[in-house]
C-alpha positions as CSV (number, residue, x, y, z in Angstrom):
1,X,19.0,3.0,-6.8
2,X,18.0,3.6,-3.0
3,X,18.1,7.5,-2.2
4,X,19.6,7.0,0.6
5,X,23.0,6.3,2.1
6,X,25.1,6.0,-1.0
7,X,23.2,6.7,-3.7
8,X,21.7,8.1,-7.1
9,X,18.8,10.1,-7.4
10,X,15.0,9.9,-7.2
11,X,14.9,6.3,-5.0
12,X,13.6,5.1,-1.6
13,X,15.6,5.3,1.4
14,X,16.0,2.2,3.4
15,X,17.6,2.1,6.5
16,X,19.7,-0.1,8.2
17,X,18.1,-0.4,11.7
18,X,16.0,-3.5,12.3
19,X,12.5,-3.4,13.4
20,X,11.4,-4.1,17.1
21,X,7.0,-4.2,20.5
22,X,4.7,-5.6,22.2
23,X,1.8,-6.1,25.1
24,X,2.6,-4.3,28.3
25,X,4.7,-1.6,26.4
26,X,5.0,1.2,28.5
27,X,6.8,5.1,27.6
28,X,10.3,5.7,29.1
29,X,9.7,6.2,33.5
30,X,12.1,5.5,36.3
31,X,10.8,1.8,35.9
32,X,11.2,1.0,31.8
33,X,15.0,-0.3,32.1
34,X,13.9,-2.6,34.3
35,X,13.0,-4.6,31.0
36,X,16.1,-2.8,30.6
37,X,17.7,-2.9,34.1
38,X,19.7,-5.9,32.6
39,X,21.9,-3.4,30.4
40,X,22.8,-6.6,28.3
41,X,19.3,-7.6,27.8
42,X,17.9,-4.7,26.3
43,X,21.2,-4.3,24.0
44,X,20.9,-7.3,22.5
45,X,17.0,-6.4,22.5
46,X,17.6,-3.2,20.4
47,X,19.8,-5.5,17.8
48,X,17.3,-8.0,17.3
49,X,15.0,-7.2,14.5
50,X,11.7,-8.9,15.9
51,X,12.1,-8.2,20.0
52,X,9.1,-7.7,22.0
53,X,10.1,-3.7,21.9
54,X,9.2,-0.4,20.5
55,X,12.2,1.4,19.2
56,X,12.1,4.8,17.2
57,X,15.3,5.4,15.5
58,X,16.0,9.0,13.8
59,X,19.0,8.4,11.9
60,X,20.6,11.3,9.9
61,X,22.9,10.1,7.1
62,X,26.0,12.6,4.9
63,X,26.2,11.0,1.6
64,X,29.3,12.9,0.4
65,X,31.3,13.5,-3.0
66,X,28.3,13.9,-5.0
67,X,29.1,15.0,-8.5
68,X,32.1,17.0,-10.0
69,X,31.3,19.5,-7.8
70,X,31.3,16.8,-4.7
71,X,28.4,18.1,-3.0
72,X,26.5,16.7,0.2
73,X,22.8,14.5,0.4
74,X,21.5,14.3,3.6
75,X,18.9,11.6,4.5
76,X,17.2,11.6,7.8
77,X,14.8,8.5,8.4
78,X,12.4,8.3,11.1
79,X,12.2,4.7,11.2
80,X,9.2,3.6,13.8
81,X,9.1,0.2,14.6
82,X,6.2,-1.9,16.5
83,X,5.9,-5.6,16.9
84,X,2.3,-6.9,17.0
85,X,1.0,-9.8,19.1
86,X,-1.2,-12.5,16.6
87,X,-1.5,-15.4,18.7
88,X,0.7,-17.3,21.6
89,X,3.4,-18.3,18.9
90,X,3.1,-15.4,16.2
91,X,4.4,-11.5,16.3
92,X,3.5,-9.3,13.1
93,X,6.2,-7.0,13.1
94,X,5.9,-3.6,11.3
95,X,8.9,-1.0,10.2
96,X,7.8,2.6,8.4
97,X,10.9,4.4,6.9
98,X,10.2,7.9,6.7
99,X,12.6,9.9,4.7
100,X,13.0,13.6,4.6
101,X,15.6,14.3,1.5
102,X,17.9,17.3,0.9
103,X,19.1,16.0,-2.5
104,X,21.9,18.4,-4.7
105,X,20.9,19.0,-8.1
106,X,23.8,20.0,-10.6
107,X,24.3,23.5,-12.0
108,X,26.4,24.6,-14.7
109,X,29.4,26.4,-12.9
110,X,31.5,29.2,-14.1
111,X,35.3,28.4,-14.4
112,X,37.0,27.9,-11.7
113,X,36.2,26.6,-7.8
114,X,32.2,25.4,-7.6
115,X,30.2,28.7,-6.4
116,X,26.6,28.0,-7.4
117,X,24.9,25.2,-5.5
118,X,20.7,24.5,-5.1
119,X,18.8,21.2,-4.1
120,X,15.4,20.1,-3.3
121,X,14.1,19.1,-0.1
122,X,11.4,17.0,1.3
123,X,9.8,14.1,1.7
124,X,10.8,10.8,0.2
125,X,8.8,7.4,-0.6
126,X,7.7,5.7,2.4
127,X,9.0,2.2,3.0
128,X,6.9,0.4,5.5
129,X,7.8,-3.3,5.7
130,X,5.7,-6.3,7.3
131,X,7.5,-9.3,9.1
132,X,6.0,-12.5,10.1
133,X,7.6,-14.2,13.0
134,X,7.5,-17.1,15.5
135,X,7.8,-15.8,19.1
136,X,10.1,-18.6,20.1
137,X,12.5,-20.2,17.8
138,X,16.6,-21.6,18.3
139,X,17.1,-19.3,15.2
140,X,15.8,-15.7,15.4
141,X,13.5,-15.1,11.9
142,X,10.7,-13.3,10.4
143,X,9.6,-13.2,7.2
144,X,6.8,-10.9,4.8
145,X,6.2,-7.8,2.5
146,X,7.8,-4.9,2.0
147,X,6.8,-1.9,0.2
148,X,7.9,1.7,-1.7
149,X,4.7,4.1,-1.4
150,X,5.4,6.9,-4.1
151,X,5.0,9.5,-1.3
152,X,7.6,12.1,-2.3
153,X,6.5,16.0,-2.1
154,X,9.0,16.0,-5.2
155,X,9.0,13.1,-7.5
156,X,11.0,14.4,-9.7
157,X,14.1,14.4,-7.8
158,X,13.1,12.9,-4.2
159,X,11.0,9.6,-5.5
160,X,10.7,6.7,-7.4
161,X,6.8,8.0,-8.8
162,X,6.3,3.9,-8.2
163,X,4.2,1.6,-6.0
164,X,6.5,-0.9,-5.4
165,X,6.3,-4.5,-3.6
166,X,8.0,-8.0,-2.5
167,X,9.4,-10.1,-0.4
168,X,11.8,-9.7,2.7
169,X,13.6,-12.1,5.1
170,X,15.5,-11.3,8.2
171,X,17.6,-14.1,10.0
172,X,20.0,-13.8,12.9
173,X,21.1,-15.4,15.7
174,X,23.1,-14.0,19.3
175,X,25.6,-16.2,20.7
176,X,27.6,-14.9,23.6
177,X,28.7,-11.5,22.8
178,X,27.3,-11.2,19.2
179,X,24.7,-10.2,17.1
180,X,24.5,-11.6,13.2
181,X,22.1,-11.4,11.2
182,X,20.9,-10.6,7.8
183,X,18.0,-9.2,6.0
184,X,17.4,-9.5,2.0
185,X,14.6,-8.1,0.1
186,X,13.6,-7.3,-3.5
187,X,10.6,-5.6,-4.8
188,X,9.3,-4.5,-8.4
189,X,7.0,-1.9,-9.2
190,X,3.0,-2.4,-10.0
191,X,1.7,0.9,-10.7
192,X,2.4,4.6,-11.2
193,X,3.4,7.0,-13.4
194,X,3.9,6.2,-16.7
195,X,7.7,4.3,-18.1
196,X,7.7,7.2,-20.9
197,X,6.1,10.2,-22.1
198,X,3.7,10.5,-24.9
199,X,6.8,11.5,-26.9
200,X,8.7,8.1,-25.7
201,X,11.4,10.2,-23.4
202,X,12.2,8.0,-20.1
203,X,9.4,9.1,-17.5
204,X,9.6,7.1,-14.6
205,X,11.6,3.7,-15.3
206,X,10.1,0.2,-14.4
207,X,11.6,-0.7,-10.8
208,X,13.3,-3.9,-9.5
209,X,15.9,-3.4,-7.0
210,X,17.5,-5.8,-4.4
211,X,18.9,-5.1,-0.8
212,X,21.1,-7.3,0.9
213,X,22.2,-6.2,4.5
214,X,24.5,-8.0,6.4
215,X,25.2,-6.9,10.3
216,X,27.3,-8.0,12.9
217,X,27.1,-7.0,16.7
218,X,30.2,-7.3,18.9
219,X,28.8,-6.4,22.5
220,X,31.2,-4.8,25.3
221,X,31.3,-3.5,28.7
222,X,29.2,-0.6,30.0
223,X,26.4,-0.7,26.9
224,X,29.1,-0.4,24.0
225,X,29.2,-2.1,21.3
226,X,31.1,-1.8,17.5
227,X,29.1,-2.5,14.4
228,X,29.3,-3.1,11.2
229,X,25.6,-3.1,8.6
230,X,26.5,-2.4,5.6
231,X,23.6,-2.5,2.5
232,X,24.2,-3.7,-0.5
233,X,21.8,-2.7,-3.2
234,X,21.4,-3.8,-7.2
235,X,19.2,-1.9,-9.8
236,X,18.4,-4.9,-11.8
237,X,17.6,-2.5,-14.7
238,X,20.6,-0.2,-15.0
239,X,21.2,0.1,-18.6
240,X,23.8,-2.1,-19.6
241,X,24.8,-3.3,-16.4
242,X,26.0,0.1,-15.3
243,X,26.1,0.9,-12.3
244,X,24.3,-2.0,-10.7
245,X,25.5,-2.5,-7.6
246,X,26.5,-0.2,-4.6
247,X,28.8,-2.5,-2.1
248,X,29.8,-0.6,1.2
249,X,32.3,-1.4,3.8
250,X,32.8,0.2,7.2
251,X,31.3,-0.1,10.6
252,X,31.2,2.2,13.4
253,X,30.3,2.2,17.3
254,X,27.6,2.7,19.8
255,X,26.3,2.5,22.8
256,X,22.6,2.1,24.8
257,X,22.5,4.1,27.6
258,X,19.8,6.6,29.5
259,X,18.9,9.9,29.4
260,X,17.4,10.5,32.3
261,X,14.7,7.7,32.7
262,X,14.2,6.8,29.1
263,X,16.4,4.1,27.5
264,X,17.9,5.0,24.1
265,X,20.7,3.7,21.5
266,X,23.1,6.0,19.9
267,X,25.8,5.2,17.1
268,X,28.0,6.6,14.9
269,X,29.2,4.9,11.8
270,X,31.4,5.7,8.8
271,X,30.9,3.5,5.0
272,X,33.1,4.0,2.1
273,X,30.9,2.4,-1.1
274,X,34.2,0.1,-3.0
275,X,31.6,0.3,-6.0
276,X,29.0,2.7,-6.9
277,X,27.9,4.4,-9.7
278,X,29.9,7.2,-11.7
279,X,28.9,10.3,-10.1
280,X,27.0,8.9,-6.7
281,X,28.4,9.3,-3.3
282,X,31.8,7.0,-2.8
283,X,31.4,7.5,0.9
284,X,28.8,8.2,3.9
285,X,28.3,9.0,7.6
286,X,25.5,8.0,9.9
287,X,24.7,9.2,13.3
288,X,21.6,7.2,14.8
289,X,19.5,8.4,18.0
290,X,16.9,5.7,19.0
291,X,14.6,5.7,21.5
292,X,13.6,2.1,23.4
293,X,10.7,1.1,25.5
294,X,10.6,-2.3,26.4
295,X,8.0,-4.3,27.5
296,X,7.2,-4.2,31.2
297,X,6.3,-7.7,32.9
298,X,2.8,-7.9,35.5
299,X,5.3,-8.0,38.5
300,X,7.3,-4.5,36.9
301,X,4.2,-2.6,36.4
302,X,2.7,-3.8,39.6
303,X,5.9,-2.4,41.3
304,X,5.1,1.0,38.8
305,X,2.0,1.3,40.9
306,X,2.6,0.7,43.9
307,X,5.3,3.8,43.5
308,X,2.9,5.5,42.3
309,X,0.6,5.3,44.8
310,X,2.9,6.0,47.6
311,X,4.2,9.2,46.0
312,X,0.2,10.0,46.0
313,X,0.6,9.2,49.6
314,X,3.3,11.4,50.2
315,X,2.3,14.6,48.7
316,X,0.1,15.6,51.0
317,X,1.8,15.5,54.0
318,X,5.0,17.4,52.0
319,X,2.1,20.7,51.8
């Protein structure tokens, strides 16, 4: 299954922030929340999967009560996102998970209290994903590839050893005050190592996994906002149907906000996994730090300028 918020060993992370960019797309200055300077704008902005906005989430996630000797994973994914302009109706949206992996390994332990503990750390398979979507539509979609490069330092314990690929579909819509949406995806694996060894030992199995993520948005005063995303993942080749599915529930809260000049999104969310695998984490925690630059319009950068140049202005007659 995914090695990532809930989960066994040796799969992809996936994260559960959407993907977001655009012409005119400037770095954070005094000026950027003025695509921002509605606060409500750019929050619903940073929930919608396919906004004309670059977002880069880092999003650090506990995976906790791993094995008898409940030990801790830790997942961060750096999780750029950049929107593409094809044509006057079309956006090619693009979403790289990067995953660096501190995954516990099991060791035998003495009698008594756990003392001896080791892992493995490094980085994960790569999960860039590819969305298709109309630039205006009543009902917010996009639609395309996604795939799982076998790009883990340690494959034996961090990676899949699979190229992977399939389809995935985002839809959601923001009524008043909400955000909800959904994204679903499977992919199989074409090529890598080997299913078995020369002696017929498991290798690296076949892959087919599904991801269903469901999220809902409920938007309040000042930036904040609660949140609930839980994803829902099925190994569609556990052995006799154990331990297929992972199905989290939970939510959490947040808030977009500035440091400084630069616009960001920060959140905090708790997920308790009602089914999961023997032995896999029954329960996670994810804090998310994401930084936002939204497009600029002719008028905002013209004003950018025009600052600019009058600052110019001033500084000689400050000497």
């Amino acid at each position: 299954m995914l090695l990532m918020l809930f989960l066994p060993l040796g799969a992809p992370v996936v994260a559960q922030e959407a993907p977001v960019a655009a012409e005119g797309t400037q770095v954070g200055t005094e000026q950027t929340p003025a695509a921002a300077a509605n606060a409500e704008e750019l929050r619903k902005e940073s929930q919608n999967p396919i906004a004309s906005l670059i977002s880069v989430p880092i999003q650090e996630n506990w995976n906790f009560g791993i094995g008898p000797s409940d030990r801790t994973q830790n997942v961060m994914n750096i999780q750029p996102v950049i929107p593409i302009s094809l044509s006057t109706n079309w956006n090619l949206v693009t979403r790289w998970i990067i995953p660096v992996v501190y995954q516990p390994l099991p060791v035998a332990q003495p009698p008594g209290p756990p003392a001896q503990q080791t892992g493995v750390y490094g980085l994960g398979d790569m999960n860039p994903s590819f969305f298709l979507s109309p630039k205006k539509s009543k009902v917010i979609w996009g639609a395309g590839l996604t795939a799982v490069l076998p790009t883990a330092t340690n494959t034996t314990y961090l990676g899949q050893g699979k190229l992977s690929l399939g389809p995935t579909v985002v839809v959601l819509v923001q009524p008043s005050h909400f955000t909800i949406g959904l994204l679903v995806n499977n992919y199989w694996s074409v090529a890598g190592h080997s299913n078995f060894t020369p002696e017929g030992a498991v290798n690296k199995p076949a892959v087919n996994q599904f991801l269903l993520q469901w999220f809902i948005n409920y938007n309040m005063n000042k930036g904040w906002y609660l949140k609930t995303a839980p994803i829902n993942t099925a190994n569609w080749r556990a052995p006799d149907n154990s331990g297929t599915w992972i199905v989290p529930l939970g939510g959490g809260v947040g808030r977009v906000m500035k440091v400084g000049f630069q616009p960001v999104n920060i959140s905090a969310e708790f997920y308790g996994n009602a089914v999961h695998p023997a032995g896999t984490s029954p329960w996670t925690m994810r804090l998310s730090f994401t930084l936002l630059f939204p497009r600029l319009s002719q008028d905002q950068k013209k004003e950018l300028l025009e600052k600019a140049l009058k600052q110019m202005e001033q500084e000689p007659s400050q000497k």
